[in-house]
C-alpha positions in Angstrom: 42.6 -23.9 80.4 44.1 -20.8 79.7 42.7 -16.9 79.7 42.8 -17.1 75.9 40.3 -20.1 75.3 38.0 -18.3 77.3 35.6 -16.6 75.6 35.7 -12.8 76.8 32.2 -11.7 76.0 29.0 -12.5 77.9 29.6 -15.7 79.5 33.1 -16.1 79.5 33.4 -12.5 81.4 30.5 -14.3 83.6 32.8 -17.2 84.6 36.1 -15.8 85.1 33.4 -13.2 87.7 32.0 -16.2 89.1 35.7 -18.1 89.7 37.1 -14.8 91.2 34.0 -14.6 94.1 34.6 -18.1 94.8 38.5 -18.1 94.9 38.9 -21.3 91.8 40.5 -20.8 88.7 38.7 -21.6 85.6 41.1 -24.7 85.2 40.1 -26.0 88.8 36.2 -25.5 88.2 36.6 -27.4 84.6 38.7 -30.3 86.4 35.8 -30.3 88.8 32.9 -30.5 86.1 34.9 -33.1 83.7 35.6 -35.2 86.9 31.6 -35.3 87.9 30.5 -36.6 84.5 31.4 -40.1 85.2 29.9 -40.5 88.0 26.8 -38.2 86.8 26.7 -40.6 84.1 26.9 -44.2 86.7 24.0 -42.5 88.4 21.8 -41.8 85.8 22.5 -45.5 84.8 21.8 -47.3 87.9 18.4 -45.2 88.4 17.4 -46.1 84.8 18.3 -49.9 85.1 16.5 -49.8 88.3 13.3 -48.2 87.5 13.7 -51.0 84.8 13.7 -53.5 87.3 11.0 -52.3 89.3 8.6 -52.0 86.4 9.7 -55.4 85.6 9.0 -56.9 88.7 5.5 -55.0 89.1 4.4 -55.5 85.9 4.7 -59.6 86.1 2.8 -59.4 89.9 0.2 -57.3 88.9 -0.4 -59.9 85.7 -0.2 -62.6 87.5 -3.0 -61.4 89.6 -5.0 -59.7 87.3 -5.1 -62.8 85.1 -6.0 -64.7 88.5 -9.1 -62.5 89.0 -9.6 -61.8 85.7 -9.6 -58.0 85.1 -6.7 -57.0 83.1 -7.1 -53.2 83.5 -5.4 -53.9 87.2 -2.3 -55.3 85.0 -2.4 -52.4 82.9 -3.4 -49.5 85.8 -1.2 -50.6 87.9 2.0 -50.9 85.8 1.6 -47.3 84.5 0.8 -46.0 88.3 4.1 -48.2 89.8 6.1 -47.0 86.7 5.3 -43.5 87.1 5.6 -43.4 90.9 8.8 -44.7 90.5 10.5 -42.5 88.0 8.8 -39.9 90.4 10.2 -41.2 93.5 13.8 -41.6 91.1 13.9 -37.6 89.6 13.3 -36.1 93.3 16.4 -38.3 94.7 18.3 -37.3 91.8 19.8 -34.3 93.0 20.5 -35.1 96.5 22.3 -37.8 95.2 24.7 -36.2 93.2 25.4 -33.7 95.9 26.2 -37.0 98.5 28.7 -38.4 95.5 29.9 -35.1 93.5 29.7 -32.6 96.4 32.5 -30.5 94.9 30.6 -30.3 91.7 27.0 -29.4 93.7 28.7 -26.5 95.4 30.2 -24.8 92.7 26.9 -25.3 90.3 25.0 -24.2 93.7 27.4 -21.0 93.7 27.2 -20.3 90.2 23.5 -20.6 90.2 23.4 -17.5 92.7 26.0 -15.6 91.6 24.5 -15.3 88.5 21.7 -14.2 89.4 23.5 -11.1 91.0 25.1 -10.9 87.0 
Protein backbone atom coordinates (compact mmCIF):
# COMPACT_ATOMS: atom_id res chain seq x y z
CA UNK A 1 0.00 0.00 0.00
CA UNK A 2 1.41 3.04 -0.96
CA UNK A 3 1.10 6.87 0.53
CA UNK A 4 -1.08 7.68 -2.57
CA UNK A 5 -4.03 5.08 -1.96
CA UNK A 6 -4.29 6.42 1.33
CA UNK A 7 -6.83 8.68 1.79
CA UNK A 8 -5.27 11.98 3.20
CA UNK A 9 -8.33 13.45 4.96
CA UNK A 10 -9.89 12.47 8.26
CA UNK A 11 -9.12 8.94 8.57
CA UNK A 12 -6.49 8.29 6.37
CA UNK A 13 -4.37 11.24 8.22
CA UNK A 14 -5.78 9.09 11.46
CA UNK A 15 -4.01 5.92 10.31
CA UNK A 16 -0.74 6.96 8.90
CA UNK A 17 -0.87 8.99 12.99
CA UNK A 18 -1.77 5.74 14.44
CA UNK A 19 1.08 3.58 12.31
CA UNK A 20 3.75 6.32 13.17
CA UNK A 21 3.06 5.93 17.35
CA UNK A 22 3.20 2.30 16.95
CA UNK A 23 6.39 2.03 14.61
CA UNK A 24 4.28 -0.23 11.46
CA UNK A 25 3.77 0.97 8.22
CA UNK A 26 0.33 1.06 6.73
CA UNK A 27 1.46 -1.95 4.44
CA UNK A 28 2.45 -4.07 7.63
CA UNK A 29 -0.88 -3.19 9.58
CA UNK A 30 -3.03 -4.15 6.29
CA UNK A 31 -0.91 -7.53 5.84
CA UNK A 32 -1.80 -7.92 9.55
CA UNK A 33 -5.70 -7.26 9.23
CA UNK A 34 -6.04 -9.31 5.71
CA UNK A 35 -4.03 -12.19 7.36
CA UNK A 36 -6.66 -12.29 10.52
CA UNK A 37 -9.75 -12.66 8.41
CA UNK A 38 -9.35 -16.24 7.79
CA UNK A 39 -8.94 -17.23 10.80
CA UNK A 40 -11.65 -14.57 12.11
CA UNK A 41 -13.85 -16.14 9.73
CA UNK A 42 -12.86 -20.33 11.02
CA UNK A 43 -13.81 -18.92 14.37
CA UNK A 44 -16.91 -17.42 13.81
CA UNK A 45 -17.67 -20.75 12.02
CA UNK A 46 -16.87 -23.28 14.53
CA UNK A 47 -18.76 -21.17 17.38
CA UNK A 48 -21.81 -21.07 15.04
CA UNK A 49 -21.74 -24.83 14.16
CA UNK A 50 -21.28 -25.52 17.65
CA UNK A 51 -23.92 -23.54 19.25
CA UNK A 52 -25.76 -25.60 16.47
CA UNK A 53 -24.84 -28.64 17.99
CA UNK A 54 -25.52 -27.80 21.45
CA UNK A 55 -29.02 -26.69 20.70
CA UNK A 56 -29.33 -29.76 18.84
CA UNK A 57 -28.43 -32.02 21.41
CA UNK A 58 -30.51 -30.08 24.14
CA UNK A 59 -33.41 -29.65 22.25
CA UNK A 60 -33.85 -33.66 21.62
CA UNK A 61 -33.11 -34.30 25.72
CA UNK A 62 -35.37 -31.93 26.87
CA UNK A 63 -38.19 -33.53 24.29
CA UNK A 64 -37.51 -36.58 25.10
CA UNK A 65 -38.20 -35.81 28.70
CA UNK A 66 -40.88 -33.49 28.42
CA UNK A 67 -42.78 -35.94 26.26
CA UNK A 68 -41.92 -38.57 29.10
CA UNK A 69 -43.64 -36.39 31.79
CA UNK A 70 -45.80 -34.83 29.67
CA UNK A 71 -45.41 -30.96 29.85
CA UNK A 72 -44.10 -29.72 26.67
CA UNK A 73 -43.39 -26.14 27.88
CA UNK A 74 -40.01 -27.85 29.59
CA UNK A 75 -39.14 -28.78 25.79
CA UNK A 76 -39.82 -25.46 24.65
CA UNK A 77 -38.39 -23.34 27.97
CA UNK A 78 -35.62 -25.05 28.06
CA UNK A 79 -34.41 -25.07 24.43
CA UNK A 80 -34.76 -21.18 24.30
CA UNK A 81 -32.89 -20.87 27.89
CA UNK A 82 -29.81 -23.59 26.72
CA UNK A 83 -29.83 -21.75 23.29
CA UNK A 84 -29.56 -18.41 24.65
CA UNK A 85 -27.03 -19.32 27.42
CA UNK A 86 -25.00 -20.68 24.95
CA UNK A 87 -24.73 -18.01 22.36
CA UNK A 88 -24.12 -15.97 25.64
CA UNK A 89 -21.42 -18.13 27.01
CA UNK A 90 -20.12 -18.15 22.89
CA UNK A 91 -20.12 -13.93 22.34
CA UNK A 92 -18.10 -13.40 25.78
CA UNK A 93 -15.31 -16.01 24.60
CA UNK A 94 -15.28 -14.47 21.31
CA UNK A 95 -12.81 -11.93 21.94
CA UNK A 96 -10.37 -13.65 24.00
CA UNK A 97 -10.26 -15.99 21.51
CA UNK A 98 -9.18 -14.16 18.77
CA UNK A 99 -6.56 -12.48 20.83
CA UNK A 100 -5.09 -16.38 21.76
CA UNK A 101 -5.17 -17.05 17.67
CA UNK A 102 -4.68 -13.41 16.00
CA UNK A 103 -2.63 -11.77 18.72
CA UNK A 104 -0.94 -9.47 16.22
CA UNK A 105 -4.20 -8.42 14.95
CA UNK A 106 -5.71 -7.82 18.83
CA UNK A 107 -2.78 -5.61 19.57
CA UNK A 108 -2.83 -3.27 16.84
CA UNK A 109 -6.90 -3.00 16.97
CA UNK A 110 -6.23 -2.69 20.96
CA UNK A 111 -3.71 0.25 20.04
CA UNK A 112 -5.67 1.78 17.55
CA UNK A 113 -8.66 1.77 19.75
CA UNK A 114 -6.68 4.11 22.25
CA UNK A 115 -4.92 6.13 20.13
CA UNK A 116 -7.89 7.27 18.72
CA UNK A 117 -9.28 8.21 21.33
CA UNK A 118 -6.27 10.71 21.97
CA UNK A 119 -7.33 11.91 17.95
Amino acid sequence: MTGELVNLDGLGNAFIYIADKIGLTLQEIYTIYVSAQQTIALIQISFTLLWMIVTIVAGYCLYRYAKKVKVMEIFLFGLIAVSAATGLILAFLFPPVIALFCPEYSAIQSMINTFSRFI
